[in-house]
N, C-alpha and C positions, 0 to 999 in steps of 0.2 A: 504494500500500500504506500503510496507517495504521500510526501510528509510537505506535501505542498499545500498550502489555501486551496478549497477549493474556489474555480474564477468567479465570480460573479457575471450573471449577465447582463451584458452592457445595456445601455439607456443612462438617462442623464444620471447623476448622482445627487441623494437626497441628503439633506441634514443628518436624517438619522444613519444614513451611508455612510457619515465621514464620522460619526460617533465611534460606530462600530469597527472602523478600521482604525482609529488613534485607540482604544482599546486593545485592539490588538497588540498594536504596536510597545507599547505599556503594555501589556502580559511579556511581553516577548523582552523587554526589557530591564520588570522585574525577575525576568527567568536569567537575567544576564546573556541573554543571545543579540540584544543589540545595546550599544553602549550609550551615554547621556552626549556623546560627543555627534552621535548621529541624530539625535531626534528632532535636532534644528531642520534640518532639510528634509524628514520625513514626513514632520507636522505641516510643514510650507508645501511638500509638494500632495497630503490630504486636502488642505485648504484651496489650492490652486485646481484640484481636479473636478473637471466638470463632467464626466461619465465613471462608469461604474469601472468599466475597464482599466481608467489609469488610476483610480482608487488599489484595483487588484495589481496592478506593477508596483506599488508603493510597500504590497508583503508580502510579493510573490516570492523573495527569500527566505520567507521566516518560517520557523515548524507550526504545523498547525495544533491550536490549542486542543487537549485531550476531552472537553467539550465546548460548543457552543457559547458563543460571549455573551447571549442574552442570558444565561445560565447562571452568571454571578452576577447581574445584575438588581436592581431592587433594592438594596435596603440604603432608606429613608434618613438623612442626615437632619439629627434634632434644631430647628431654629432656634432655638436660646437656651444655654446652659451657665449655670454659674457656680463657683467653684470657693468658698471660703481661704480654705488652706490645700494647696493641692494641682498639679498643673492639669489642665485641660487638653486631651490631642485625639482630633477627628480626623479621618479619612480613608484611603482604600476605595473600595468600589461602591461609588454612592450614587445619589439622585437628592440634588437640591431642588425643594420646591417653595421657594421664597426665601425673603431675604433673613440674614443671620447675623443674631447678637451673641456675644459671648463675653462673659465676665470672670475674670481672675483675680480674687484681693492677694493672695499670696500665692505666687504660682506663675508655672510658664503655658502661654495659651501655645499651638501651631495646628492649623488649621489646615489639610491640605484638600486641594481642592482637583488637584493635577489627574484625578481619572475618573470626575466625575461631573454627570450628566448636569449640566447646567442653561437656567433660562436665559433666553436672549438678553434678559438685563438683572442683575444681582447687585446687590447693597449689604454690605459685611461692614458692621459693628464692633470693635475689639476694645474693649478699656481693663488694664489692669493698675493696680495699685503699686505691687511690686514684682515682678516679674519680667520676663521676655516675651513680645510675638511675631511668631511666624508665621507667614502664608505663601500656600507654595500653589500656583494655577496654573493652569494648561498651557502651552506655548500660542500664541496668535490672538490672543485676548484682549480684549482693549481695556486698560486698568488706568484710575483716576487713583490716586491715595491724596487722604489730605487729612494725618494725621498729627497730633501732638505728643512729644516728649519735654517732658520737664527735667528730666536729670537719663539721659541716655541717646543714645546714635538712631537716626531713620536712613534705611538705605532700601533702594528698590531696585533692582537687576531685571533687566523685561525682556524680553523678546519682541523683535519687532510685530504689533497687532494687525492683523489679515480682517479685510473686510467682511466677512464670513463670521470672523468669532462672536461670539457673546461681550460683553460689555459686564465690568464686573468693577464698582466702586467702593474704595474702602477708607472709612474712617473710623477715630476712636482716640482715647487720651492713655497717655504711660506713662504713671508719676516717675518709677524706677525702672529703666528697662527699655532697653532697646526695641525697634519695630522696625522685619525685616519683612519685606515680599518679593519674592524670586519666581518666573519664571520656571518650568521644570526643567527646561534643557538647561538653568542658571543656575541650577543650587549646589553650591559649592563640595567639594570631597570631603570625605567623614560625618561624621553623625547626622546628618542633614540624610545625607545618602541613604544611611544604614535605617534610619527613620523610616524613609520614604515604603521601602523594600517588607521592613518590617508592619506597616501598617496593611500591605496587601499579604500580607501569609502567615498574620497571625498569631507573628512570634513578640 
């Protein structure tokens, strides 16, 4: 049995087309069969493809998953959590369905959004008292941040946003503590990484 995708048949490509093949792309990533140095140009050329065909050349390298992607699909990311003492960390295979508040008094929020199903426009909430946060989203996104630190660094790492993406703006205040949003093909080596991986398998 070939360990190819099988092809899709051609006709234009749909939203949920390009869903399904950056999913992919992310499974096969998390699996370490493609690396974070590729996902720039594989997310550019989902976004750029207008039939189904050049969606299927974007992983007609990669092994095909042992089931179906709409299989891990579904579960439901809470819109507002809040956390006394204690860090907050969302993500993996999710489905946003409205906008997201999250609060941390002691604690590091990260919030990843990088493999999940998102509306055309999203509004992320973050305030902690003392802690760090992190948000990590899809590559080609169109991201607004217009956040506050009092006593700590804001830095944003993007990837350039494709007309196609979802729209996803984030604001919120950080008495102590740093506010970082990267890009997934952006986030840096180490722990970021190992986070990332960890939140799709559980560990």
């Amino acid at each position: 049995m070939s360990d190819q995708p099988t092809p899709m048949p051609d006709g234009p490509a749909t939203d949920s087309d390009r869903q399904l093949t950056v999913e992919l792309v992310q499974r096969a990533m998390a699996a370490e069969a493609v690396s974070f140095e590729e996902i720039d140009d594989r997310f550019a050329a989902v976004y750029r493809a207008e039939t189904k065909a050049e969606l299927a050349e974007v992983v007609a390298d990669l092994p095909q998953p042992p089931a179906p992607v709409p299989a891990v699909r579904g579960h439901i990311l809470p819109r507002a959590e809040t956390s006394i003492i204690g860090d907050i960390k969302v993500g993996g295979w999710i489905d946003v369905e409205g906008d997201l508040q999250y609060t941390a008094l002691l604690g590091d929020l990260v919030i990843d959004l990088s493999s999940a199903d998102l509306p055309s426009e999203l509004r992320i909430t973050c305030n902690s008292i003392v802690g760090d946060t992190t948000i990590i989203l899809p590559d080609g996104v169109r991201t607004s941040v217009e956040t506050t630190c009092i006593i700590g660094d804001r830095k944003s790492d993007l990837a350039p946003a494709l007309a196609s993406g979802p729209t996803v703006r984030i604001t919120g205040r950080s008495l102590v503590g740093d506010v970082k949003v990267y890009s997934l093909s952006r986030v840096p080596e180490g722990k970021f990484r190992k986070l990332w991986k960890a939140l799709r398998s559980g560990q």
